[in-house]
DRENBAVEX-699965 format. One record per residue: x, y, z of N, C-alpha, C, O in turn. Coordinates in steps of 0.1 Angstrom, whole numbers, padded with zeros to 4 digits, always signed. Layout:
BEGIN
XYZXYZXYZXYZ ...
This chain:
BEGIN
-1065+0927+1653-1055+0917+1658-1043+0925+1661-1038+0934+1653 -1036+0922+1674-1024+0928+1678-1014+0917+1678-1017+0907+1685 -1003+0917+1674-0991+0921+1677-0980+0919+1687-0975+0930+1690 -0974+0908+1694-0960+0912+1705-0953+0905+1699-0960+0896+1694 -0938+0903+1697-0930+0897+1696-0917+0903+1703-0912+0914+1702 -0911+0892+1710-0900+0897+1726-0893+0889+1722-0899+0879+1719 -0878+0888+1719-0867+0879+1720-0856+0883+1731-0854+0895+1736 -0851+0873+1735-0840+0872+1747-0831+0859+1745-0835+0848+1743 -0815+0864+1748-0814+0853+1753-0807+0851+1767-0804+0861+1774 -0806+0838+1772-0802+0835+1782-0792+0823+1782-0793+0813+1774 -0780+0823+1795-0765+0815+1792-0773+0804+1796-0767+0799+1806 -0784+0796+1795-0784+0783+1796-0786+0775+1791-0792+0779+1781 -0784+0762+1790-0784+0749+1784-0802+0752+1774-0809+0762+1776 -0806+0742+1765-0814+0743+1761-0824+0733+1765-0836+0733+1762 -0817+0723+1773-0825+0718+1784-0831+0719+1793-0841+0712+1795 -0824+0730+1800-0825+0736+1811-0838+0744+1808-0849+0741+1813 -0837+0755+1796-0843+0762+1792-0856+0760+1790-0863+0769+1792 -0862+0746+1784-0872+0740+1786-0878+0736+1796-0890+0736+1797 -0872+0732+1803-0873+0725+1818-0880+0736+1825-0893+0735+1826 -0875+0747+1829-0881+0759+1832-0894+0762+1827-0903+0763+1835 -0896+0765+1811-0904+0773+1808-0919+0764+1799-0929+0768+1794 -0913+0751+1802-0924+0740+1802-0931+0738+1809-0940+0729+1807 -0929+0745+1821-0935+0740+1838-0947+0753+1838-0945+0765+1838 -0958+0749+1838-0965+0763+1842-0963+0766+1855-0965+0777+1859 -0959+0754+1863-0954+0763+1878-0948+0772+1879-0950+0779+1889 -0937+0775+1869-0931+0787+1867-0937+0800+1865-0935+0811+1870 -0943+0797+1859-0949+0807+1851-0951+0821+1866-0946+0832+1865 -0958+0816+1878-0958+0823+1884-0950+0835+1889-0952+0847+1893 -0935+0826+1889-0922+0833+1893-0915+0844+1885-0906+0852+1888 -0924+0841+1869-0917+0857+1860-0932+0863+1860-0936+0867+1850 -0939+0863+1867-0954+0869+1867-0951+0885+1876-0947+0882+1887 -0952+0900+1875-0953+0904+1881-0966+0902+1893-0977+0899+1892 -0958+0904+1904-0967+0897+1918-0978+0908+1922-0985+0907+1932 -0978+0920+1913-0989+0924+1913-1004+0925+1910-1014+0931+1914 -1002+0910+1899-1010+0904+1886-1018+0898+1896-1029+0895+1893 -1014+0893+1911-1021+0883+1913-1021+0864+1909-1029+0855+1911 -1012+0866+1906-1016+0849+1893-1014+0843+1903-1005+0845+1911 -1025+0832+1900-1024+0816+1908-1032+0807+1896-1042+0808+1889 -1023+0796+1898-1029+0780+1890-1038+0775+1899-1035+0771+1910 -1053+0776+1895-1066+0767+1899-1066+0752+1900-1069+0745+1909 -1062+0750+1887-1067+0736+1880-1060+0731+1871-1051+0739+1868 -1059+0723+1866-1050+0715+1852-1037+0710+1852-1033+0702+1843 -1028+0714+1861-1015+0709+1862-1013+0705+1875-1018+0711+1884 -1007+0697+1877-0996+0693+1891-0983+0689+1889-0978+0682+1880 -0974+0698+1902-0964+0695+1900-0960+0680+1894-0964+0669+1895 -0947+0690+1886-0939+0673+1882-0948+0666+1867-0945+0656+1860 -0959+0673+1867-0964+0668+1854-0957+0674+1842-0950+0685+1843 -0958+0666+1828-0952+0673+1817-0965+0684+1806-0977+0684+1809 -0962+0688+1800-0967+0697+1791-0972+0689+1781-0966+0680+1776 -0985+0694+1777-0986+0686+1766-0998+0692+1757-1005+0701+1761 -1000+0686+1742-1011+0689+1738-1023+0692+1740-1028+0686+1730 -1033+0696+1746-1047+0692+1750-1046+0692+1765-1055+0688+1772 -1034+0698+1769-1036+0702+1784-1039+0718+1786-1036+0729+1781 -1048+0715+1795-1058+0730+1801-1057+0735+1816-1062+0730+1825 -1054+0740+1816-1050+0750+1831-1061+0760+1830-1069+0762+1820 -1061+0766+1843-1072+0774+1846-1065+0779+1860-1061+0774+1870 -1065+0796+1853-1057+0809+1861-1067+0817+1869-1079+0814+1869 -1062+0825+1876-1072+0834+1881-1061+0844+1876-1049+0840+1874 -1063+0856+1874-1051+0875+1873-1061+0882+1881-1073+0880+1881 -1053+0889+1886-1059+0906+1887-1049+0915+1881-1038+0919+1885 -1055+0917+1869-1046+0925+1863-1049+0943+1864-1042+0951+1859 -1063+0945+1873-1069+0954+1867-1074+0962+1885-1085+0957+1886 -1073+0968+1895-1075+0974+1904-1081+0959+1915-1091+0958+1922 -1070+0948+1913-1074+0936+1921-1085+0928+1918-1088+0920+1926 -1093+0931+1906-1105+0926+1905-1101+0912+1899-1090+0913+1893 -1107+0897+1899-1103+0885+1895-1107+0885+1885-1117+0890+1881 -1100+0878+1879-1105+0875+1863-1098+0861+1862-1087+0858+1867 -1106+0853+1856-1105+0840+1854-1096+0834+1837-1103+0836+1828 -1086+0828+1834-1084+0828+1822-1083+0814+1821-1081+0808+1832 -1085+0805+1806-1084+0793+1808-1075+0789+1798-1083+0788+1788 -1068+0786+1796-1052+0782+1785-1057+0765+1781-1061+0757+1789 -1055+0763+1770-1050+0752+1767-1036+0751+1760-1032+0761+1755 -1029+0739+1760-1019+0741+1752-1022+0732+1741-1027+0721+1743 -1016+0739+1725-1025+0735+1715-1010+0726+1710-1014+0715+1704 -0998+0727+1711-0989+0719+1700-0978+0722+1713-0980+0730+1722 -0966+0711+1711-0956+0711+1721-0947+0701+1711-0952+0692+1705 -0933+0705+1710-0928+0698+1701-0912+0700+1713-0903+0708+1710 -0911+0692+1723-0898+0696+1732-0888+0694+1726-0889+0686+1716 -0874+0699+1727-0874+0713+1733-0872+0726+1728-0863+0734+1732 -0881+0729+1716-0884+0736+1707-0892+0744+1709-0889+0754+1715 -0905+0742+1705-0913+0750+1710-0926+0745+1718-0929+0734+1718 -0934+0756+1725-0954+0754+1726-0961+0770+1721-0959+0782+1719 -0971+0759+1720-0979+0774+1721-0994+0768+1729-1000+0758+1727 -0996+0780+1737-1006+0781+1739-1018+0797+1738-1016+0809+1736 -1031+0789+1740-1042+0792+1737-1054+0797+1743-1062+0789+1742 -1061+0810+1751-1066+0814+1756-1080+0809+1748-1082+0811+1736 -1090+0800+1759-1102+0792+1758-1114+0804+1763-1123+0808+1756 -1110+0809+1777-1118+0814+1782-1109+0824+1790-1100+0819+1797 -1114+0845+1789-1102+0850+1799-1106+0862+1790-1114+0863+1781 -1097+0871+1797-1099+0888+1788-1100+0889+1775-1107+0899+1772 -1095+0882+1765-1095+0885+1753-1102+0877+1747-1103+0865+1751 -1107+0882+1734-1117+0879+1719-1107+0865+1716-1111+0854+1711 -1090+0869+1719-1084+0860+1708-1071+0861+1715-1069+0873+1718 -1061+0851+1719-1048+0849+1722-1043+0840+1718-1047+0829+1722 -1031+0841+1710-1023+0823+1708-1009+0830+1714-1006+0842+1713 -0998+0820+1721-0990+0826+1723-0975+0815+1715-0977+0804+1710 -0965+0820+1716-0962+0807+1705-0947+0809+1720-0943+0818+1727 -0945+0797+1719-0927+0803+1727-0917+0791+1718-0919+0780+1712 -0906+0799+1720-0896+0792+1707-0883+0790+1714-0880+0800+1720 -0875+0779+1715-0863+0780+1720-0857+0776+1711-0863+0770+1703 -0839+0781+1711-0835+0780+1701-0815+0777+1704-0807+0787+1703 -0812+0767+1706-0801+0771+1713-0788+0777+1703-0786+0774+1692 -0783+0784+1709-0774+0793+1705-0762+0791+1710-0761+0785+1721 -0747+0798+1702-0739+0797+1713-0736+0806+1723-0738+0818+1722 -0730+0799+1733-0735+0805+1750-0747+0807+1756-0752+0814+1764 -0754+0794+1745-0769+0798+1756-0780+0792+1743-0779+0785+1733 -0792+0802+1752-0806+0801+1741-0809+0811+1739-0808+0821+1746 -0817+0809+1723-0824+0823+1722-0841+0822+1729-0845+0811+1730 -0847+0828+1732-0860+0827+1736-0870+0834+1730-0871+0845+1736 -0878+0833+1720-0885+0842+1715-0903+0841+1714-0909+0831+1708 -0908+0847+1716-0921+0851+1721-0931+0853+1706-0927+0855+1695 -0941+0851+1709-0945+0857+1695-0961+0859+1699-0966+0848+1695 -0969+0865+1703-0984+0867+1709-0990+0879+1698-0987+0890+1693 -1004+0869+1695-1013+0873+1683-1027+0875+1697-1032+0866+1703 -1029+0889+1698-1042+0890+1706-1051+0896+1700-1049+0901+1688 -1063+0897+1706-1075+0907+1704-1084+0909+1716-1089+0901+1724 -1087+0922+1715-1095+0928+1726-1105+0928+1724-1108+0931+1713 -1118+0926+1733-1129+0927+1724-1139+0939+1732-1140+0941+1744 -1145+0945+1722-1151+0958+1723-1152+0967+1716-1152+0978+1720 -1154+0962+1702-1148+0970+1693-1140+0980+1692-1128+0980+1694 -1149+0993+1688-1143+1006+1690-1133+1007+1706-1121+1008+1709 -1141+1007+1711-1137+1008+1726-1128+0999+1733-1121+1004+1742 -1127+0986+1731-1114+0978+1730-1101+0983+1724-1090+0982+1729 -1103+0988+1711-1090+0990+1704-1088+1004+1708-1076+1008+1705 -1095+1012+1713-1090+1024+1721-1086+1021+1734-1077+1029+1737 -1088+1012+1744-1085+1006+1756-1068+0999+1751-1059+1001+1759 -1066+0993+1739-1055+0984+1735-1047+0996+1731-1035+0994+1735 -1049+1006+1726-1042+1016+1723-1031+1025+1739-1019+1027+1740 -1042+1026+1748-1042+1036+1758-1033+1028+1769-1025+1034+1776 -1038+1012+1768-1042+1007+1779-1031+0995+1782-1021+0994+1789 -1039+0984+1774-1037+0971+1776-1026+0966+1766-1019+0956+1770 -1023+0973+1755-1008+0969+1752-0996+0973+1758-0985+0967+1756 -0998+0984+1765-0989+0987+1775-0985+0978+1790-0975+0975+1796 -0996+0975+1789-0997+0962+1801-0994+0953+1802-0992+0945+1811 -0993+0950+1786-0985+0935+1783-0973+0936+1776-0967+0926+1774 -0969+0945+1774-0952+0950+1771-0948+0952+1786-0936+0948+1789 -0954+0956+1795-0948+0952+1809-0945+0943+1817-0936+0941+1826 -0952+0936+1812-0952+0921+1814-0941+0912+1814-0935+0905+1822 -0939+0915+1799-0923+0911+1793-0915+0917+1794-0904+0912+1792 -0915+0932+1800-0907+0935+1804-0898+0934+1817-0886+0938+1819 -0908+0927+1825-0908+0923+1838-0903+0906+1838-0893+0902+1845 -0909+0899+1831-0903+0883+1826-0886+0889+1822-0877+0885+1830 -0883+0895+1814-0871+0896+1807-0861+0901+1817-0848+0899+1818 -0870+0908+1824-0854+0910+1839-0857+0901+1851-0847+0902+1859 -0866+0892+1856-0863+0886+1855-0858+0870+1853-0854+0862+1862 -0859+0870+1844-0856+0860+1838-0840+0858+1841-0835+0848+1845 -0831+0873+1835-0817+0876+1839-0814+0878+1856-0802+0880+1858 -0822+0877+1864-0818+0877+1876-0818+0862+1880-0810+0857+1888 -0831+0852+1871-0827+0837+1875-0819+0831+1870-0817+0821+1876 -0813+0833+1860-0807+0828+1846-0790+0839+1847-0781+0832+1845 -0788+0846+1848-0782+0855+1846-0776+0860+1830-0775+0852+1821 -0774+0873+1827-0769+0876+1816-0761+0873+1808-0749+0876+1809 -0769+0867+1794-0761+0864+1785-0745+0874+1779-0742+0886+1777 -0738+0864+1777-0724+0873+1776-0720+0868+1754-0718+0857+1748 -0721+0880+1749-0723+0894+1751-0738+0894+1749-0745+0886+1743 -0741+0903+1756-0758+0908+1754-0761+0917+1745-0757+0929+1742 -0775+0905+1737-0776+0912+1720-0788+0923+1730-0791+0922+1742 -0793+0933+1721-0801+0941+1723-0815+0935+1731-0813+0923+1731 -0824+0937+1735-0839+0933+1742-0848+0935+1731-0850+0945+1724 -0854+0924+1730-0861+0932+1712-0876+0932+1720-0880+0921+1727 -0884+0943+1720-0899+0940+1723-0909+0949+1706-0911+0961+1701 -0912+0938+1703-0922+0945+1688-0935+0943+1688-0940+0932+1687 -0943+0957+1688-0955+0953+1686-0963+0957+1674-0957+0963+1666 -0974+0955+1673-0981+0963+1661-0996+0958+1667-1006+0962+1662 
């Protein structure tokens, strides 16, 4: 089992903050556009988030080839936190937790992703080489811009990315 935890924050409301990152329509817009991502199935605009709601992704995360992922969201407590849940998609195991937290001048945003690769040997050498790098990219790509839609928290604490 691996490991990410990413905190950020950002000067907006904690309404706002929700509003945004409740929407899996979003989700596209901090997606690097290299990934490919598009929503299939499970949401329509303007709908809310909720327990027992299932989307269905396509990525190319990998020389353009598709890969299909299927999320549910397992707990939604607004405007606090969700987490969701990889059903069907690249990995053995994903929960991802997201946490808002408002703060002053803003929110905090914090991330918290428990994965697994599956392949044994050969997964956790792929996770070593490979695919944790890929998803520290990720966030690191959400986290700027996130500050190009949002703009920069004043004063700006450090970018925390932790993995194990």
């Amino acid at each position: 089992m691996h490991l990410l935890e990413t905190k950020q924050f950002l000067p907006i409301e904690l309404e706002e903050a929700w509003e945004f990152f409740s929407s899996p329509a979003n989700l596209k817009a901090i997606t690097p556009e290299h990934m490919g991502f598009e929503i299939l199935s499970g949401f329509r605009n303007g709908e809310s988030m909720h327990a027992g709601m299932v989307i269905r992704y396509i990525v190319k995360p990998l020389l353009k080839l598709p890969m299909h992922w299927v999320t549910e969201i397992t707990h939604v407590k607004a405007p606090h936190y969700f987490v969701d849940e990889q059903r069907f998609g690249p990995y053995s195991f994903w929960h991802h937790q997201h946490f808002f937290t408002a703060v002053e001048g803003g929110v905090e945003m914090r991330d918290v992703v428990h994965y697994k690769i599956p392949g044994g040997p050969i997964g956790k050498l792929a996770n070593h080489f490979f695919i944790r790098r890929k998803v520290e990219e990720i966030f690191r790509y959400r986290y700027l811009k996130l500050e190009s839609l949002f703009g920069r928290f004043q004063p700006s604490p450090q970018r925390t990315i932790r993995t194990s």
